[in-house]
N, C-alpha and C positions, 0 to 999 in steps of 0.2 A: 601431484598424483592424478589429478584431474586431467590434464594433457596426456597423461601414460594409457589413461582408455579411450581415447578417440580412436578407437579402431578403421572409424569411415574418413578421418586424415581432414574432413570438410573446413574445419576451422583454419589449419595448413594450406590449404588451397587459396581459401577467400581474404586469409590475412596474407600471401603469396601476391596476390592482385592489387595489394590496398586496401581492402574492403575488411574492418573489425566488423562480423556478423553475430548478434548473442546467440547462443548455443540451442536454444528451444526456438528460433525462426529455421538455422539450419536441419533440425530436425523436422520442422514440419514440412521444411524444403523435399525434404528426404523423403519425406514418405507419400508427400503430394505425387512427387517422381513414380511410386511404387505403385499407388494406386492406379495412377493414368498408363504404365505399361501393362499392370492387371487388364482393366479394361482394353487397351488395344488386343491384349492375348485373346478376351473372350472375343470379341466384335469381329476380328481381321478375317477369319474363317467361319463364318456362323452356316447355319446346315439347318435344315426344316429339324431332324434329329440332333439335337446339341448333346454335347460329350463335354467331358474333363471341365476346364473351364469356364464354357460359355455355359454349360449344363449349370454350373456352380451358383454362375451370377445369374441366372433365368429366377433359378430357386429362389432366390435371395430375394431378387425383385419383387417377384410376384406374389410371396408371401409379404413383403413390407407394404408392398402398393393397397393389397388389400386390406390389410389391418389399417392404415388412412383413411383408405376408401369408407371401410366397416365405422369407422369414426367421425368422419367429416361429411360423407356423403359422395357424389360427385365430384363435387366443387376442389375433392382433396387432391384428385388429380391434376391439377395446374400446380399448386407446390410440391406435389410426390416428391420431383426429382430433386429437390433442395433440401427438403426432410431429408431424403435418402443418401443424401453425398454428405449432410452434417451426421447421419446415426455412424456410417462407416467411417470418414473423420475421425470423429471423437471417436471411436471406440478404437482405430487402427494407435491412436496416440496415447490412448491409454493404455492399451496394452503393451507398446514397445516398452515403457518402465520395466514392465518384467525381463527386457531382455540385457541381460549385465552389461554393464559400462554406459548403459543409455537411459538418459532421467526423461522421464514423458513430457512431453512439450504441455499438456495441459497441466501440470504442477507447475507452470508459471501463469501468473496472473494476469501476465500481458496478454498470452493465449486467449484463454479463455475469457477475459474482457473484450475483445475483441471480437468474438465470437457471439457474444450474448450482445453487444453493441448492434452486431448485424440481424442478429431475429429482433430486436427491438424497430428498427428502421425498415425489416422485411414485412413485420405483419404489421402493420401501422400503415406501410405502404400500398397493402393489399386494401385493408379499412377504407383508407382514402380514395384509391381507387373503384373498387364497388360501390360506393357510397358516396363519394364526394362529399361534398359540405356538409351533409348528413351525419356524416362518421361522426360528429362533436355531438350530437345527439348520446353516445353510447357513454358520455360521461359522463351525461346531467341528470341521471335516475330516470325514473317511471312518469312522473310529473314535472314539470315545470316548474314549479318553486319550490324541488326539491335542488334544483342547478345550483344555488349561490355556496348550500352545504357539500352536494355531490362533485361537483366540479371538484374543487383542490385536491378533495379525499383521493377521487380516481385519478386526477395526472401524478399526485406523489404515488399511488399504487403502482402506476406503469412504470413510473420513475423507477421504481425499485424491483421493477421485476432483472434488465439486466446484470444489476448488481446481485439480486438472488442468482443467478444461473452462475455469471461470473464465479461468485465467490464457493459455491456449493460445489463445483465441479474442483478448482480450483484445492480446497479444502480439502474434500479427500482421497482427491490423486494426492496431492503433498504429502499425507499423511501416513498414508499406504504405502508411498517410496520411500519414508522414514523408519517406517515399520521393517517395512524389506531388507533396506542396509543393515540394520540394528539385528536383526534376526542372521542375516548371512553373515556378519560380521560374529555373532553368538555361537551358532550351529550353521557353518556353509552347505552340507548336503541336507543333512534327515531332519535340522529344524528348519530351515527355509520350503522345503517341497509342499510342505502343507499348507501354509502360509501363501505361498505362490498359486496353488488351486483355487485356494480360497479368494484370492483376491484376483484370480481370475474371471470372478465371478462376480466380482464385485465392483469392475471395471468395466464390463459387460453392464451391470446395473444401471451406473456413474451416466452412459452413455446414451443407455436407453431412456433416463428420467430425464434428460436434457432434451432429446430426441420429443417424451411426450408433451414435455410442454412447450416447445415449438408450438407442434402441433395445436395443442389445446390454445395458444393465443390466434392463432390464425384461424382457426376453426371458431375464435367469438370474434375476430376482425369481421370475416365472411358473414356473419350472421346479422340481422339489422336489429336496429335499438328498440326496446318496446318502453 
């Protein structure tokens, strides 16, 4: 039954070539595709006056840039664009779930580990570089012989922040696409439409709380140890 809704045929394609691809790479394959012709639609024709599209993603931007900006200060502007390519990401993947036949790519764990793998390595990478050898300072407390207790405490903290985003994101995208089938399978039109609003809304959430604590770990990378 599962091969009966591949409507987008991709899996028939890439096992056509040789290539067995798991099902939530070629989706994110898919919609990496959709985003970056989005983008070339606004950029290709841009006008002092922007319209339709580029009008679209002006908005987008410049309302995210600022909410950063408004957060981080300055300095938010060097990672905007990565903040901003991960809130639209996550949230383009989350919402496909809603779209029948197609389970969201971050309801699998390899996803979204994946993901929280790279802001663990991005702001760590920013810490080191504003700071250099410094940066070990942010783990050893306020005092110096608080290090030998502070130290362990804070690398298992960090240690576990990727596995919190991982698993959090992870969690209730899975949950919500369990809900959905179980609900469309119950009531296919008048009990699903609600349910689908609702978790419209709540995939929008999923994405934005991932998006702020990006942010919030980079935002205490950049900041120096007291």
């Amino acid at each position: 039954m599962e091969d009966l809704y591949q409507w987008m045929f991709l899996r028939e394609f890439f096992h056509a070539l040789g290539l067995n691809i798991p099902q939530h790479v070629l989706y994110s394959w898919f919609f990496i595709v959709i985003l970056v012709l989005l983008g070339w639609m606004a950029t290709r024709r841009m006008t002092l006056v922007p319209r339709g599209v580029q009008n679209f993603f002006e908005f987008l931007i410049k309302a995210v840039e600022d909410f950063v900006v408004a957060n981080m200060g300055e300095q938010g502007r060097k990672v905007f664009p990565v903040l901003f390519t991960l809130l639209i990401y996550i949230w383009v993947l989350n919402v496909s779930g809603l779209v029948p036949s197609i389970d969201a790519a971050t309801a699998n764990i390899n996803t979204t580990a994946c993901m929280a793998l790279f802001v663990f390595v991005y702001y760590n990478y920013w810490g080191i570089r504003i700071h250099g050898a410094s940066y070990i300072k942010k783990f050893m407390g306020p005092y110096w012989w608080f290090a030998p207790i502070m130290l362990p405490i804070e690398i298992v903290s960090h240690l576990a922040r990727p596995l919190s985003l991982a698993l959090r994101l992870f969690g209730n995208i899975r949950a919500e696409e369990i809900t959905i089938a179980v609900m469309f399978i119950l009531a296919p039109i008048l009990g699903s439409l609600p349910i689908f609003i609702l978790f419209l809304l709540l995939k929008t959430m999923q994405a934005f709380v991932f998006f702020m604590l990006t942010m919030m770990y980079l935002k205490e990378a950049f900041e120096e140890a007291h």
